[in-house]
C-alpha positions in Angstrom: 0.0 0.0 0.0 3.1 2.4 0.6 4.4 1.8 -2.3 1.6 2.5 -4.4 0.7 6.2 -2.5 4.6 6.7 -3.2 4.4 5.7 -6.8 0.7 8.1 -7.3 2.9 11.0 -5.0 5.9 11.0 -7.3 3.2 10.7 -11.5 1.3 13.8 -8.9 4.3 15.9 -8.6 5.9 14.8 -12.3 2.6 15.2 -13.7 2.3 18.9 -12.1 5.4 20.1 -13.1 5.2 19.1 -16.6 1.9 20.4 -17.0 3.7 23.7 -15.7 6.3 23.6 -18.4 3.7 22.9 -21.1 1.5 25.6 -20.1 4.4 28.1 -19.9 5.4 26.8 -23.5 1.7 26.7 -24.8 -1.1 27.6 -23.0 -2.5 30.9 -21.5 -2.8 31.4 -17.8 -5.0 33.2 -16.2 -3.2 33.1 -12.5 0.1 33.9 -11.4 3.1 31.6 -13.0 4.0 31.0 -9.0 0.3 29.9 -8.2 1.1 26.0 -7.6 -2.1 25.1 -6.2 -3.9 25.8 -9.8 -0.7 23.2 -11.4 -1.5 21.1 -8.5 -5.4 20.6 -9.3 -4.5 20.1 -13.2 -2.0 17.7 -12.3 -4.5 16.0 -10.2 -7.0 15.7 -12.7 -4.8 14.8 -15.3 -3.8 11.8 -13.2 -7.6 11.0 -12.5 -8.3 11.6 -16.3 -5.2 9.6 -17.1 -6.3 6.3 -15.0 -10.0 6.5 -15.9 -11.0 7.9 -19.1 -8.0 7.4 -21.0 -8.0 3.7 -21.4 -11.8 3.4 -22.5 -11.0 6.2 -25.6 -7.7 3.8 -26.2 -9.5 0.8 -26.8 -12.8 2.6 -28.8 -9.7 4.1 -30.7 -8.0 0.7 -31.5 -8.6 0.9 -35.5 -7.2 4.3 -35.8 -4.3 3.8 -33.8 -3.5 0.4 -35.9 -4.3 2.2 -39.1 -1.9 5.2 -38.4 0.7 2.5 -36.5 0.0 4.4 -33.2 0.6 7.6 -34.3 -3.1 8.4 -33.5 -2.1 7.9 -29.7 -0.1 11.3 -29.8 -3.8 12.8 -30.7 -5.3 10.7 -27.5 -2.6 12.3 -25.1 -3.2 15.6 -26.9 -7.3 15.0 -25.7 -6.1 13.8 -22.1 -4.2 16.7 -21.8 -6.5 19.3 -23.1 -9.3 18.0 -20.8 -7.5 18.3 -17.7 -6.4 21.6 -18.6 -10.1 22.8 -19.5 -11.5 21.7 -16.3 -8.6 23.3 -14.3 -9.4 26.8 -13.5 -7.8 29.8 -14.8 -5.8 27.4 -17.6 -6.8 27.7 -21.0 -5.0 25.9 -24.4 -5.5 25.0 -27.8 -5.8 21.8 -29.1 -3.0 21.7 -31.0 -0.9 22.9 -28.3 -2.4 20.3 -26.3 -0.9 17.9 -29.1 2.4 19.0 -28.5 2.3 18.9 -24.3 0.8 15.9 -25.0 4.2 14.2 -26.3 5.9 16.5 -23.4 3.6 14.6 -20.9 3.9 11.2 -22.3 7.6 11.4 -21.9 7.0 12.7 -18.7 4.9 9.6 -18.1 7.6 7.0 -19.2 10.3 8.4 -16.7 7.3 8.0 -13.8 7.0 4.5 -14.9 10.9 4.3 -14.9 11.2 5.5 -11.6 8.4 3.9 -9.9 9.5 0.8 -11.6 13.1 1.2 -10.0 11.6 2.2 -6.9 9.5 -0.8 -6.4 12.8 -3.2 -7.3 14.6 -1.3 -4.5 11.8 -1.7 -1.6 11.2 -5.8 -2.7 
């Protein structure tokens, strides 16, 4: 149970700060750049969005993605991540920017999975 609050702790905090760097690069914001708390609640619903919703539009999506050999997955992460920012307050982005942070966030998401991965090797 530890180790899975410590693995959703560190995507929270990875997920927040590259949201933060994506909207700097290409989104508008409403609030202050040093307003964490607004980062905090898009991270936090990007994560929810992420586990929940993101899966379901995967497998509707299958035949596009094996038509476009999974390029069509950079257009899903796009979606995840203009979602979360929409429904986080004072954020705003387009969709192709959204695109873009969505290939920023999915790398972000492969070094989560690399360092929870090495984190739960280490705790075994």
């Amino acid at each position: 149970m530890k180790q899975q609050f410590v693995g959703f702790l560190i995507r929270l905090v990875v997920s927040t700060l590259a949201l933060y760097v994506c909207v700097w690069l290409f989104g508008e914001s409403a609030v202050p750049r040093n307003d964490i708390f607004t980062f905090f609640v898009a991270g936090l619903i990007f994560s929810i969005i992420n586990t929940t919703l993101k899966p379901i539009i995967t497998v509707l999506s299958l035949p596009f993605i094996l038509v476009t050999l999974g390029l069509f997955t950079l257009i899903i992460n796009g979606l995840m991540v203009w979602l979360a920012i929409s429904l986080a307050p004072g954020l705003a982005m387009s969709f192709w920017g959204a695109v873009w942070s969505g290939i920023i966030m999915s790398i972000a998401n492969y070094s989560i999975n690399v360092i929870t991965s090495n984190y739960k090797q280490t705790t075994n």
